[in-house]
TIMI-2910 file (N, C-alpha, C, CB; in pm, 1 decimal, decimal comma, always signed):
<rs>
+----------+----------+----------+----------+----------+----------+----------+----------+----------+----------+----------+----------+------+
!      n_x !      n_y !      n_z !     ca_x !     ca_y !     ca_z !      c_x !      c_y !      c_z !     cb_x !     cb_y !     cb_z ! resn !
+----------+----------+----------+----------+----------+----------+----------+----------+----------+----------+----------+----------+------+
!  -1953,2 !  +4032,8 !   +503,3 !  -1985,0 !  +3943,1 !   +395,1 !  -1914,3 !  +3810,5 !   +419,2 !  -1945,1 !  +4003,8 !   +259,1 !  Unk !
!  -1985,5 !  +3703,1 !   +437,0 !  -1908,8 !  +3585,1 !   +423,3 !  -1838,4 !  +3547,2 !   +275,7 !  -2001,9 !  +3478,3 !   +463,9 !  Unk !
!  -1768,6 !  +3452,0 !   +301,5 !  -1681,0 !  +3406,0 !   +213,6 !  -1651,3 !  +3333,6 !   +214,2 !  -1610,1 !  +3434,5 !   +192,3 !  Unk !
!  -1653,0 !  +3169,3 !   +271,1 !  -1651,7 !  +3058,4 !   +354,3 !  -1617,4 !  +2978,2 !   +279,8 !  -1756,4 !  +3021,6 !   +420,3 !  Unk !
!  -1619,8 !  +2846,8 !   +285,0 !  -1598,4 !  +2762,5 !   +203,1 !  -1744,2 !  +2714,4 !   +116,5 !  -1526,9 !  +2660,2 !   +281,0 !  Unk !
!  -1845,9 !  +2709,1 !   +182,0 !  -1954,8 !  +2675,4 !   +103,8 !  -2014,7 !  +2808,3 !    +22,5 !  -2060,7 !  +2608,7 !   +199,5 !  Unk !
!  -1989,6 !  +2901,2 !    +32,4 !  -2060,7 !  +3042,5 !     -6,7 !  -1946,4 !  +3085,2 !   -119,5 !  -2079,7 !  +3172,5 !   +144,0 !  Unk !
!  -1926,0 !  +3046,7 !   -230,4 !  -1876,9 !  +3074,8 !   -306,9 !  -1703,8 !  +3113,8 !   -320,6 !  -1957,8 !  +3142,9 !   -325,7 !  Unk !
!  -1630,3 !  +3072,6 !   -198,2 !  -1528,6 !  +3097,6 !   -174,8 !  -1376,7 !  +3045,4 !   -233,5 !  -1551,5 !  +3084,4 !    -76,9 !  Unk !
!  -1384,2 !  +2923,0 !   -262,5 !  -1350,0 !  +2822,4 !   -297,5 !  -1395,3 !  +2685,5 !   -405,2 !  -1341,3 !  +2808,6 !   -205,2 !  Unk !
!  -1528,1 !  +2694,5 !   -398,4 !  -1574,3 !  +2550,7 !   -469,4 !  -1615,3 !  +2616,8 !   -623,2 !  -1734,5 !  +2457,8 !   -374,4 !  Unk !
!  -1576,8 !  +2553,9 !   -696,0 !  -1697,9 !  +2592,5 !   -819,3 !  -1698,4 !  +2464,6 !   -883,3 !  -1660,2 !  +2728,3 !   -945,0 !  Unk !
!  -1753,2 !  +2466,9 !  -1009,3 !  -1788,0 !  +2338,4 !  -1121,8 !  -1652,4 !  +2223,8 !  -1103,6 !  -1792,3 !  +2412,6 !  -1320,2 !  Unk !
!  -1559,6 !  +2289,4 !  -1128,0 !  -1404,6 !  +2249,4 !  -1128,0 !  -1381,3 !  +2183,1 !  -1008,9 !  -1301,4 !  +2370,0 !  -1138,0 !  Unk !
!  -1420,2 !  +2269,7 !   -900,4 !  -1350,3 !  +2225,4 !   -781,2 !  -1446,0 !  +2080,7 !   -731,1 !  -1346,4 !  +2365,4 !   -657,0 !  Unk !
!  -1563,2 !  +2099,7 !   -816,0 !  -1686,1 !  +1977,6 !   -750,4 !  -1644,4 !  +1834,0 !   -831,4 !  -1891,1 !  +2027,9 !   -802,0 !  Unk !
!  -1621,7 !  +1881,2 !   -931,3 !  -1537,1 !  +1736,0 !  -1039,0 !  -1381,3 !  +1711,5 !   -936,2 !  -1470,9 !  +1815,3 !  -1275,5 !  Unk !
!  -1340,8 !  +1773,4 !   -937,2 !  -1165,4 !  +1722,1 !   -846,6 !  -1225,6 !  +1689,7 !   -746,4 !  -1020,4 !  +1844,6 !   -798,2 !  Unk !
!  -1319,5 !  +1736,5 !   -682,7 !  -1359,3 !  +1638,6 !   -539,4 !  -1392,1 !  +1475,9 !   -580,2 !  -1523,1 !  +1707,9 !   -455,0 !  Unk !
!  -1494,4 !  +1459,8 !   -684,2 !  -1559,8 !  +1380,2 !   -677,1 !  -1414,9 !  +1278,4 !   -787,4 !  -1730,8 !  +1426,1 !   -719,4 !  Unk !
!  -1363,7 !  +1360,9 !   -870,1 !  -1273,3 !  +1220,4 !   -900,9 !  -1138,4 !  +1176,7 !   -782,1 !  -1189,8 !  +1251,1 !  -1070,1 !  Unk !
!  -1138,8 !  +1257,4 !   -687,3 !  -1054,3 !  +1252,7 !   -557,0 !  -1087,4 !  +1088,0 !   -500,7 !  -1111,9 !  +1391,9 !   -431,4 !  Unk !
!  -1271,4 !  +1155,8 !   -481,7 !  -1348,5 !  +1018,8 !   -411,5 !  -1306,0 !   +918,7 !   -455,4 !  -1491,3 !   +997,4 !   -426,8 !  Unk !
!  -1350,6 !   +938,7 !   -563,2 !  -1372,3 !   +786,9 !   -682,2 !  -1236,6 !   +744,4 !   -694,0 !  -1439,0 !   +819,3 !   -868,9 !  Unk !
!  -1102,8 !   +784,6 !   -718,2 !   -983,7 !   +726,9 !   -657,7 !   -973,3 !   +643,6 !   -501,2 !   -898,4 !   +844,2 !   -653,6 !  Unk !
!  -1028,1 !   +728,7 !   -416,3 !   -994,6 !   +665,7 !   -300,8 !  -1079,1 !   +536,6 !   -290,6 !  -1013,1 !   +758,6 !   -184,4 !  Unk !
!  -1227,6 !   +570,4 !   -351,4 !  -1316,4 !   +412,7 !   -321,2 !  -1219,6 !   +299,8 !   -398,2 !  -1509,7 !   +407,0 !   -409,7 !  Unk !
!  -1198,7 !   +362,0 !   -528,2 !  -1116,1 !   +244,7 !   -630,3 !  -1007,9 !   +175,6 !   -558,5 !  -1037,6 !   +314,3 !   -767,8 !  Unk !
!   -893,7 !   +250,9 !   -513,2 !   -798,2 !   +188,1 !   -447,1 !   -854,1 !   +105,6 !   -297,7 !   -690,9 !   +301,7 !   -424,1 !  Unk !
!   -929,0 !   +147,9 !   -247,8 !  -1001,3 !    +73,7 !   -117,7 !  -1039,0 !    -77,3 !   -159,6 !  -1154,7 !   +159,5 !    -68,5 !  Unk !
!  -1139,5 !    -42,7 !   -282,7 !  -1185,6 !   -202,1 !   -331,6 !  -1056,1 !   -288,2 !   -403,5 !  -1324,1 !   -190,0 !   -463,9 !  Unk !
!   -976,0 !   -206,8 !   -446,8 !   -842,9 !   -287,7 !   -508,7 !   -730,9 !   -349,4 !   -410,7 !   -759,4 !   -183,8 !   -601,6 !  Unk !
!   -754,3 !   -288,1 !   -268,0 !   -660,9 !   -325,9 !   -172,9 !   -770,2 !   -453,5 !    -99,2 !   -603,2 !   -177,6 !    -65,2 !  Unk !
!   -904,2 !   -431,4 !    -63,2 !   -954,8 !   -569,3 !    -51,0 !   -969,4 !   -659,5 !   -122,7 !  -1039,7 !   -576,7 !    -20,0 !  Unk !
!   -962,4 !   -643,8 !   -243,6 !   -968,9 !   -762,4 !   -351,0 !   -827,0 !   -828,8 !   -368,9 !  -1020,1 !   -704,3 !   -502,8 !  Unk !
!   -741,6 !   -793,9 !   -327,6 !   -572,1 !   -798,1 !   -342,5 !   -547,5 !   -863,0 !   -198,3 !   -479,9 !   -620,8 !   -365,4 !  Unk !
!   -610,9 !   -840,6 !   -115,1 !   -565,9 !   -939,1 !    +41,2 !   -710,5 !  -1023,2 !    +24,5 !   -548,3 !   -822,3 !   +244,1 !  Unk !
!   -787,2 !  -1054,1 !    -17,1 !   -927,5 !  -1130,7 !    -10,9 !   -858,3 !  -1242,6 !   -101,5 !  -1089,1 !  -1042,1 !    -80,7 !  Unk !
!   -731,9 !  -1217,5 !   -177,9 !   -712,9 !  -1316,2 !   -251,2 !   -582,7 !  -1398,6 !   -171,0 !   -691,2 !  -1263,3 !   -401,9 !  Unk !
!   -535,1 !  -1330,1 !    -77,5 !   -412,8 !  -1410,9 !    +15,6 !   -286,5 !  -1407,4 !   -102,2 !   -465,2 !  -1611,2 !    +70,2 !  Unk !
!   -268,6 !  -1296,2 !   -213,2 !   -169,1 !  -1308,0 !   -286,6 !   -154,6 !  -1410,3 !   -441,6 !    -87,4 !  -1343,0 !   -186,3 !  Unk !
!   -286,9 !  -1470,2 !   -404,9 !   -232,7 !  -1609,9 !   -522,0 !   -184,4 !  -1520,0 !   -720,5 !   -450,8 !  -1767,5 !   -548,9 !  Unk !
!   -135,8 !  -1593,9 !   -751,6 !   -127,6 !  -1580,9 !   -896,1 !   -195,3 !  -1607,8 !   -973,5 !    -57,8 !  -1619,8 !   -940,1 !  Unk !
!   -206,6 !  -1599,9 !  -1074,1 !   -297,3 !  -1650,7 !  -1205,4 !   -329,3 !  -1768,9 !  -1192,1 !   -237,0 !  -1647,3 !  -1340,0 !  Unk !
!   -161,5 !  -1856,8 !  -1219,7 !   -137,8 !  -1974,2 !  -1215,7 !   -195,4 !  -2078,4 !  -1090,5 !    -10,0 !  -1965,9 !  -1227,3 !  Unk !
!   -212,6 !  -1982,0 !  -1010,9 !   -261,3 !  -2066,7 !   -881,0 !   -360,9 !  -2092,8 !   -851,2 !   -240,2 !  -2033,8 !   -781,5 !  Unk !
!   -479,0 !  -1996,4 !   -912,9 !   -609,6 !  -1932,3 !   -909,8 !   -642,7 !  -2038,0 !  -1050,4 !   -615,4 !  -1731,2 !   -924,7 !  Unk !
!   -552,4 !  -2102,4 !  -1134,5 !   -656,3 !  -2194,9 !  -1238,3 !   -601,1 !  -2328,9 !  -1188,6 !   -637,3 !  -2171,8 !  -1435,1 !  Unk !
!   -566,4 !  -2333,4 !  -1040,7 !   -525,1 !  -2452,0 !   -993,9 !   -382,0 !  -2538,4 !  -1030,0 !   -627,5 !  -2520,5 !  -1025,8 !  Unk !
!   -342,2 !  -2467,2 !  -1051,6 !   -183,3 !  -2495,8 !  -1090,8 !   -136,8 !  -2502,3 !  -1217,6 !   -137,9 !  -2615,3 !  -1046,3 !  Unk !
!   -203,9 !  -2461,7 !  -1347,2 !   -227,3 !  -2503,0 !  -1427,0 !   -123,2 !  -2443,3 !  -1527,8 !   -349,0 !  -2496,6 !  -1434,7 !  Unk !
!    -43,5 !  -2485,1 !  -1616,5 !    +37,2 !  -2385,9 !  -1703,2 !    -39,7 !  -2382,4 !  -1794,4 !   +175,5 !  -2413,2 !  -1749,2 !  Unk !
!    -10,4 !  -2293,0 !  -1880,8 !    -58,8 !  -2271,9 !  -2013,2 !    -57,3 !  -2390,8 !  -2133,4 !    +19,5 !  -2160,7 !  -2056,7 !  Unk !
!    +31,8 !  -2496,0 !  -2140,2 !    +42,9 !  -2627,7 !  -2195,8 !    -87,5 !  -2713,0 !  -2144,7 !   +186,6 !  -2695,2 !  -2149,4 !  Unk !
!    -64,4 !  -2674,1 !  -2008,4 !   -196,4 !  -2802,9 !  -1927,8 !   -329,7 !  -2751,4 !  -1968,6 !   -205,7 !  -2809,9 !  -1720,4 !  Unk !
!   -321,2 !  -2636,3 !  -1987,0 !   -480,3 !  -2613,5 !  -2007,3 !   -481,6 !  -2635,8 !  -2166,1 !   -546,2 !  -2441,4 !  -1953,9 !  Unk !
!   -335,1 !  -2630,8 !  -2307,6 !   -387,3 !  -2671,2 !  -2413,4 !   -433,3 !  -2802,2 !  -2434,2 !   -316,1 !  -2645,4 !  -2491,2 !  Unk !
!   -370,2 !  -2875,4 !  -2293,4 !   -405,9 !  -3009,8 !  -2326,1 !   -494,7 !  -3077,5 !  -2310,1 !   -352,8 !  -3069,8 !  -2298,0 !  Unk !
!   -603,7 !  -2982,9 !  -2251,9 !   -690,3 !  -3056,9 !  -2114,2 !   -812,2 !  -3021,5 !  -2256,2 !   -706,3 !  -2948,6 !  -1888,8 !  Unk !
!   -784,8 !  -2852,5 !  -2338,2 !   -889,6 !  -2816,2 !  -2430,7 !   -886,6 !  -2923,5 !  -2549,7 !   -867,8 !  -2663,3 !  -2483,7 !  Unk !
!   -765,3 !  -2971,6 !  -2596,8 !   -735,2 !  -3084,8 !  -2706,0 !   -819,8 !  -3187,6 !  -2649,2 !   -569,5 !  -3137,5 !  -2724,8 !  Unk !
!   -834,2 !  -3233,1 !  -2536,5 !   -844,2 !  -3376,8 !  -2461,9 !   -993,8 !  -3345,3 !  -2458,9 !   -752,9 !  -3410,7 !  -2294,0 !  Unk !
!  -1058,4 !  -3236,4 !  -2462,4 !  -1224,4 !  -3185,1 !  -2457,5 !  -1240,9 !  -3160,9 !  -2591,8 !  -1269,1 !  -3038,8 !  -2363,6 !  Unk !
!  -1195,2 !  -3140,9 !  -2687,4 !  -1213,9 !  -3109,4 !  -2858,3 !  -1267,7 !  -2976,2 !  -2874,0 !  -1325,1 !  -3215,4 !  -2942,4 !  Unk !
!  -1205,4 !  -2851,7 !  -2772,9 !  -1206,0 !  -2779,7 !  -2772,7 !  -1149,4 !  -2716,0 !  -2918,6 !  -1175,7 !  -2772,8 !  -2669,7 !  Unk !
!  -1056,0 !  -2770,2 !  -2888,4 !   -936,0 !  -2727,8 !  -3026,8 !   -917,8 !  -2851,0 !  -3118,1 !   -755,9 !  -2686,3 !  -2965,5 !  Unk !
!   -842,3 !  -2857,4 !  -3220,3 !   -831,8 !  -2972,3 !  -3321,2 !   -653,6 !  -2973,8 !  -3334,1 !   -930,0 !  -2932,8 !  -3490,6 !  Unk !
!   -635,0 !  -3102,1 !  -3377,1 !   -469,3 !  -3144,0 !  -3352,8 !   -386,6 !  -2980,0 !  -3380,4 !   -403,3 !  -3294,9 !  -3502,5 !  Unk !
!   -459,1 !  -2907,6 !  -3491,8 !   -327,0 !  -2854,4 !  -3539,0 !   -345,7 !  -2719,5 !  -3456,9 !   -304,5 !  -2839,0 !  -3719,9 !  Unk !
!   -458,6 !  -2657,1 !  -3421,1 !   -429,2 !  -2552,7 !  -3317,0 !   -312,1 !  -2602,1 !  -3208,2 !   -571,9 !  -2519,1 !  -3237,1 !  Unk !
!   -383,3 !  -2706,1 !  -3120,1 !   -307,8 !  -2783,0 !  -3020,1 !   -135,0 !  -2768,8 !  -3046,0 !   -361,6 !  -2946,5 !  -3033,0 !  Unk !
!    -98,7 !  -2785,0 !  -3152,4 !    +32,9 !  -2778,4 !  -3178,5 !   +107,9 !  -2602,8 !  -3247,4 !    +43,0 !  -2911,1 !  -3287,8 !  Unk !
!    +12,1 !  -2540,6 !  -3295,5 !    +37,6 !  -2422,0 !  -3298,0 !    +92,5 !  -2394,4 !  -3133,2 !    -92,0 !  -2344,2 !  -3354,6 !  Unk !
!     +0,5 !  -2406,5 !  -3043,6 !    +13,5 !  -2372,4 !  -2937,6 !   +161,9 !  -2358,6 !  -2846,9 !    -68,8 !  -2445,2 !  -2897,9 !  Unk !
!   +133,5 !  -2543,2 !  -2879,6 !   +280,9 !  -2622,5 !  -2818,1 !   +409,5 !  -2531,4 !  -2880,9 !   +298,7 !  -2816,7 !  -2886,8 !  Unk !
!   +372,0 !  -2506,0 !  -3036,7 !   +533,9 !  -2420,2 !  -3066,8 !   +513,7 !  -2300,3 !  -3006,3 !   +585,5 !  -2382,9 !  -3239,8 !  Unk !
!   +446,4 !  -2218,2 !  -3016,1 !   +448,3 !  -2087,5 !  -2967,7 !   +475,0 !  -2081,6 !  -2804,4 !   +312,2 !  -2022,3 !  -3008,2 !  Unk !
!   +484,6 !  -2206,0 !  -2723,4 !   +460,2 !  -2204,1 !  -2582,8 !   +600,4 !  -2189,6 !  -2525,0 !   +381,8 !  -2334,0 !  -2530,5 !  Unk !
!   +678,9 !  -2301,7 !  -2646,8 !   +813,1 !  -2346,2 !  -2633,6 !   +917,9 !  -2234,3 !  -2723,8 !   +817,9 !  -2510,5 !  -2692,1 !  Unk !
+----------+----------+----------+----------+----------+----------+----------+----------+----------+----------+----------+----------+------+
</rs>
């Protein structure tokens, strides 16, 4: 009588889900390690062009994104 690995030996419902979330870990971390060197390391900050969080309230004030008193909510909460 076989007993093998495909012939009921080992695999069942259980064992076919732990394979497949095994996979799906390994693809995830694969695409997370090329997306992580595809970027050469940059930061947030570097990636919105140097921008701090002040520069971009100022740039949204300066577009009327926001109105004086958000703009200055901002500024206190920044500082």
């Amino acid at each position: 009588m076989m007993h093998g690995f495909y012939y009921g030996g080992g695999w069942n419902w259980v064992g076919f889900i732990l394979n497949a979330v095994v996979w799906a870990l390994i693809i995830s971390l694969f695409i997370w390690l090329v997306m992580r060197l595809s970027r050469g390391g940059q930061t947030m900050q570097s990636m919105h062009g140097g921008q701090n969080a002040l520069d971009i309230a100022r740039e949204r004030y300066a577009k009327g994104e926001i109105d004086h008193d958000e703009f200055e909510k901002i500024k206190k909460n920044l500082s």
